[in-house]
N, C-alpha and C positions, 0 to 999 in steps of 0.2 A: 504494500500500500504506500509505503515512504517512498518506496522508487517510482512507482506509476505517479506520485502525487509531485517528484521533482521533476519529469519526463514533462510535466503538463504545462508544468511553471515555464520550464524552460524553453519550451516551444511557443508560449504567448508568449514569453519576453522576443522570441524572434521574428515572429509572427511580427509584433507590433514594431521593431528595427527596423523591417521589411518595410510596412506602412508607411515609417515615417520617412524612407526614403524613393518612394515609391513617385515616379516622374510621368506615371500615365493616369488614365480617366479617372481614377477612384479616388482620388483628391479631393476634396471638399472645395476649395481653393485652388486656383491659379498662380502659381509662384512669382514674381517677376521680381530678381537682384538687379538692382543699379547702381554700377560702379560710376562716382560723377565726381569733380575737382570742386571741393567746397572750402578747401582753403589752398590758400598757395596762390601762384601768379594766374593758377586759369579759374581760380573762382569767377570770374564776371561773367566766364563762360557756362562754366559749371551749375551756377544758381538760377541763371534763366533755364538750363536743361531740366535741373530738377523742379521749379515749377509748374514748367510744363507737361512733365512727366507725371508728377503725382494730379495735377489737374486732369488730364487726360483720362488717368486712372480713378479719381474720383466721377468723373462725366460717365462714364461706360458701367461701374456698377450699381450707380445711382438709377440708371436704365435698367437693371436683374444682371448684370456682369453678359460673361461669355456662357453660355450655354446652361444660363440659369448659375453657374458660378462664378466667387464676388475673383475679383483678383487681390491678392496680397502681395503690395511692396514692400520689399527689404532695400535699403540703402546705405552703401559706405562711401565715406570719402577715403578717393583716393591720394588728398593734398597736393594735387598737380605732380607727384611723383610714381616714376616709370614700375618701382618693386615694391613701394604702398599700393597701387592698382593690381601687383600681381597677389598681394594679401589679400584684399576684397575678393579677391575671385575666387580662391581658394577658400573663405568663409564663405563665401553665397556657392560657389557651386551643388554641392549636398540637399540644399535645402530648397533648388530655384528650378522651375519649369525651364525658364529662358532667362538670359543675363541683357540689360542695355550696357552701353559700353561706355568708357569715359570721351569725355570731348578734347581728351591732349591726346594729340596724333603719339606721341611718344610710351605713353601708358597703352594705351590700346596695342601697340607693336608688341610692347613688352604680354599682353597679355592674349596675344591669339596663338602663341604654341601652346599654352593653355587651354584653350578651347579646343582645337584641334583634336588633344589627345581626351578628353574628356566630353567629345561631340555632345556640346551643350546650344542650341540655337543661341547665336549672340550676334546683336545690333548693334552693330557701332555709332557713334555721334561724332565722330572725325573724319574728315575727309582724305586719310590718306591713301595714297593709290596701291600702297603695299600689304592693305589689308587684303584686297581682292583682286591683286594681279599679283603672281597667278592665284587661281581663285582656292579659297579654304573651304570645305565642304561645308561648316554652320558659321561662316563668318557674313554680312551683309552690312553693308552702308547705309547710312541714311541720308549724309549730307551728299550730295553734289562732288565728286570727288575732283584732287587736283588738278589731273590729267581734264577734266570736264571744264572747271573753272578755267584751265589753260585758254582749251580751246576754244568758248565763247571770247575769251579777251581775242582769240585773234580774228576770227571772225570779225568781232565789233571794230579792230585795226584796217582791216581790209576795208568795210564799208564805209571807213571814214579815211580811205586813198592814206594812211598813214605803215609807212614801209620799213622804216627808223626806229627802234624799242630798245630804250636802255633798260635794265633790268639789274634789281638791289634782292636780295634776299638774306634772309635770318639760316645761318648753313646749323645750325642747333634746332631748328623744327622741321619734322619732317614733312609736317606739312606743306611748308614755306620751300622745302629742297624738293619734292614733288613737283610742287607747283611750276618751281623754275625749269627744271628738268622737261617738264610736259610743253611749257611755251619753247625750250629751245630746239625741242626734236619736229616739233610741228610748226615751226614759224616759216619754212620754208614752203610749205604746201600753202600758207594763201599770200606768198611774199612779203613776210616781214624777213629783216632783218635786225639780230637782238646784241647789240655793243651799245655801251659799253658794259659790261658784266659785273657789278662790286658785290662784295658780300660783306656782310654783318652777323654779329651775334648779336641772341635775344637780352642781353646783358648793356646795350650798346644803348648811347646818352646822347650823342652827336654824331650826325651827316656831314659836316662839311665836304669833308674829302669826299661824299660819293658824288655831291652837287656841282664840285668843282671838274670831278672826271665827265657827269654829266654834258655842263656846261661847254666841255674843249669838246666836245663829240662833235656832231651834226644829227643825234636821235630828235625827234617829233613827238618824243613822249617820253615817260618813267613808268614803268611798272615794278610796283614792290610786294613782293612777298612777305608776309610778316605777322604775328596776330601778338596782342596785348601792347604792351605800353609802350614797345621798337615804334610803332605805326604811328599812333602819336605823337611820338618825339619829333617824328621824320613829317609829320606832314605841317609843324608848327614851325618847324625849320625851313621846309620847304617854302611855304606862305613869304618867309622872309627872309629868300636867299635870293629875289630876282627873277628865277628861271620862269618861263612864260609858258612851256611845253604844258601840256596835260598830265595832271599825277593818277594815274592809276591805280584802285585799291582793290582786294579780292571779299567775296564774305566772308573774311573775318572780321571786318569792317562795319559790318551789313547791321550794325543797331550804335539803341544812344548809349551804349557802351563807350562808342568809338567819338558819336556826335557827341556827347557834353561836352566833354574832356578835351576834343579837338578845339571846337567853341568853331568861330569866325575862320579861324584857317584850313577849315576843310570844305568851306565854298566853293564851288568849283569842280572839286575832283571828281573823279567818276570811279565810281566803286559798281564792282560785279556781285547781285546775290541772288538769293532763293527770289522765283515769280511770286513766295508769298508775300517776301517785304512790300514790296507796291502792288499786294491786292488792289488798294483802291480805285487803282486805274485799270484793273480788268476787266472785261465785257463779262456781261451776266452767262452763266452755264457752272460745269459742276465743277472746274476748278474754283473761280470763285465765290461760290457756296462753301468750300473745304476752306477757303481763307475766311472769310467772313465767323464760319463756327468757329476756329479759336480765336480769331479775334476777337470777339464777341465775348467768349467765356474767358478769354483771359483778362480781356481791359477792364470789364467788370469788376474781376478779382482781388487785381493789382494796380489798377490806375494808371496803366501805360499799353501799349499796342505791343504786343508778342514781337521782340528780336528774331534775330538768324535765328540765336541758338534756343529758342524756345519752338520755332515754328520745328527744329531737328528734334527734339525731346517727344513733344505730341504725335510727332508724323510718326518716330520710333512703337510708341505706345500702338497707335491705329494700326501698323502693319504687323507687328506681332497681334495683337488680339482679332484681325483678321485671316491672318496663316490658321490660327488654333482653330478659330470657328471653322475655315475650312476641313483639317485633318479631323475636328470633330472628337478630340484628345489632346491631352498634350505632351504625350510620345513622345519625347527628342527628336528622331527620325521622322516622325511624320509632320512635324511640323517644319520640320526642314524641309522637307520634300513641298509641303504647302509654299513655302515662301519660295522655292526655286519658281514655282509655277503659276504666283500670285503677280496679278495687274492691280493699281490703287491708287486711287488721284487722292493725294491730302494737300497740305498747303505749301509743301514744297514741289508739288508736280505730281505729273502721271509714273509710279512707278511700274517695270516692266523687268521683274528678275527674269531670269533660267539657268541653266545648267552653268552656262558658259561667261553668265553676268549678272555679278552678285553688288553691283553697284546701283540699277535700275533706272537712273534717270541720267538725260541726253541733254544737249544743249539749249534744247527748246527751253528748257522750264529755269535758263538763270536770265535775266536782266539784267543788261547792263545800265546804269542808273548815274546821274550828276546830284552834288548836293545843292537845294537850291531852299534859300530860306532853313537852313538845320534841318531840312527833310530828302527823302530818297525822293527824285523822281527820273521815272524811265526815259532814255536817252529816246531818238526818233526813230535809231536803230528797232531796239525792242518796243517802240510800243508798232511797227511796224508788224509784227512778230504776232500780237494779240489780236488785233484787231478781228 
């Protein structure tokens, strides 16, 4: 009786191990870990992701969740560092259907041989091109990736007969070295040419010398790689170094992250981002309905219109809890397989995974934008593009 009565014990203890680590239907709950930079240099990025993320995630089970289940967020800060983002994963994987991913390109790197060997569906919130080229079996993007921002800048060069492209980037973000990388292998197919070439670290206080190398060029423009306070620095210097070229910014630029703090000296430029930042100037249909709703619920929220990096947090939430409803589980595998094979307009564009492209969205859905009055608006290029 003593052994039949530890045999019984022992077996509901594993029985319930089993449960508690159990990653398909029989869940009560939806898991969702998000690894996100809430302190450190990419908080500004970081905090708009996570509002937007738990918003997103309160809007959907306030509805009866997924499939009549609520979802439960977990969250860690990763402190904008590369092997604190590989601890987060390591505590959320066990316990998490699906991972969102941090928004520093460099954290995210650090953490997809992680996902790799533990095929966990994970979202990224970084646009770097080496998450998904070549592609990771449950890795997926949500921003706009390097190589994509590249390419819309040149595009937008060509249609404004501009040939000449200086180019500055931050060689410490990998985002920022993507980016460069993607304008210089491509700048040849719509005839740009990209000198003079400077580089900077994210560490870096003063341009002069990239302005002066600028200056002795004959470039038609600057285009700079950069995200957090480098971009700043550089475009208040820029304002008041003379040069008359057009400064070129990428989405990382793409909110008042970028505008307060720039102030007056970011008049002028023209920054690339998500079709959601200048919702307001899109014609009515179902992308602008998909901007409109978190615009909507988040101005309400928080008293300001959703940044880049919030419209990435939301749009992350939407395509995971649309993969699940698909596979109908939350599988690991199947819902990997859902998202290979998932279409979904939210406010950053129409995405369009498969097998072979786990980044989903195309040049159509970024804007190229001037700032005019402290607001984004669509160059004639892109609003040509919506019409």
């Amino acid at each position: 009786m003593r052994r039949t009565g530890l045999l019984l014990v022992l077996t509901l203890a594993i029985t319930a191990a089993s449960c508690g680590n159990d990653t398909g239907s029989g869940a009560d709950t939806i898991r969702i870990g998000q690894i996100v930079s809430l302190t450190g240099n990419y908080s500004p990025l970081g905090t708009e992701n996570q509002k937007s993320v738990a918003l997103a995630v309160e809007k959907i089970n306030a509805a009866g969740g997924i499939g009549g289940k609520q979802i439960e967020l977990s969250v860690r800060d990763d402190k904008s560092l590369p092997d604190q983002a590989v601890l987060a994963f390591n505590e959320l994987k066990g316990g998490s259907d699906a991972i969102i991913g941090s928004p520093f390109s460099n954290s995210a790197l650090a953490t997809i041989p992680l996902v790799d060997r533990e095929e966990i569906p994970y979202v990224s919130l970084t646009p770097a091109d080496e998450q998904v080229n070549p592609v990771h079996p449950y890795v997926f993007v949500v921003p706009a990736t390097s190589g994509t921002y590249a390419e819309a800048a040149l595009q937008y060069f060509q249609s404004a007969k501009l040939t000449k492209v200086a180019l500055a980037y931050d060689t410490k973000s990998s985002y920022a070295v993507a980016g460069a990388k993607g304008l210089q292998n491509k700048a040849s197919q719509y005839g740009v040419t990209v000198a003079p070439i400077e580089e900077f670290q994210t560490t870096a206080t003063e341009f002069g010398a990239v302005f002066t190398h600028v200056r002795a060029s004959d470039a038609q423009a600057l285009m700079v790689w950069a995200t957090g306070a480098p971009a700043v620095a550089l475009t208040k210097q820029y304002a008041a170094s003379g040069l008359t070229i057009p400064l070129v910014l990428t989405g990382a630029q793409a909110s008042k992250l970028f505008l307060e703090p720039a102030g007056p000296a970011a008049e002028g430029a023209v920054i690339a981002s998500s079709v959601g930042v200048v919702g307001e100037h899109l014609p009515a249909g179902e992308l602008k309905t998909a901007v409109d709703e978190l615009t909507s619920s988040f101005t309400t929220k928080y008293g300001y219109p959703p940044p880049q990096f919030a419209q990435d947090g939301w749009s992350g939430v939407k395509l995971l809890a649309a993969a699940i409803e698909k596979a109908g589980d939350t599988d690991r595998k199947k819902v990997r397989d859902a998202l290979e094979g998932l279409t979904l307009t939210t406010p950053n564009g129409t995405y369009t995974y498969s097998a072979t492209d786990h980044s989903g969205l195309t040049t159509d859905f970024i804007s190229v934008n001037t700032i005019e009055g402290g607001k984004f608006v669509p160059t004639e290029f892109s609003k040509a593009r919506y019409k």
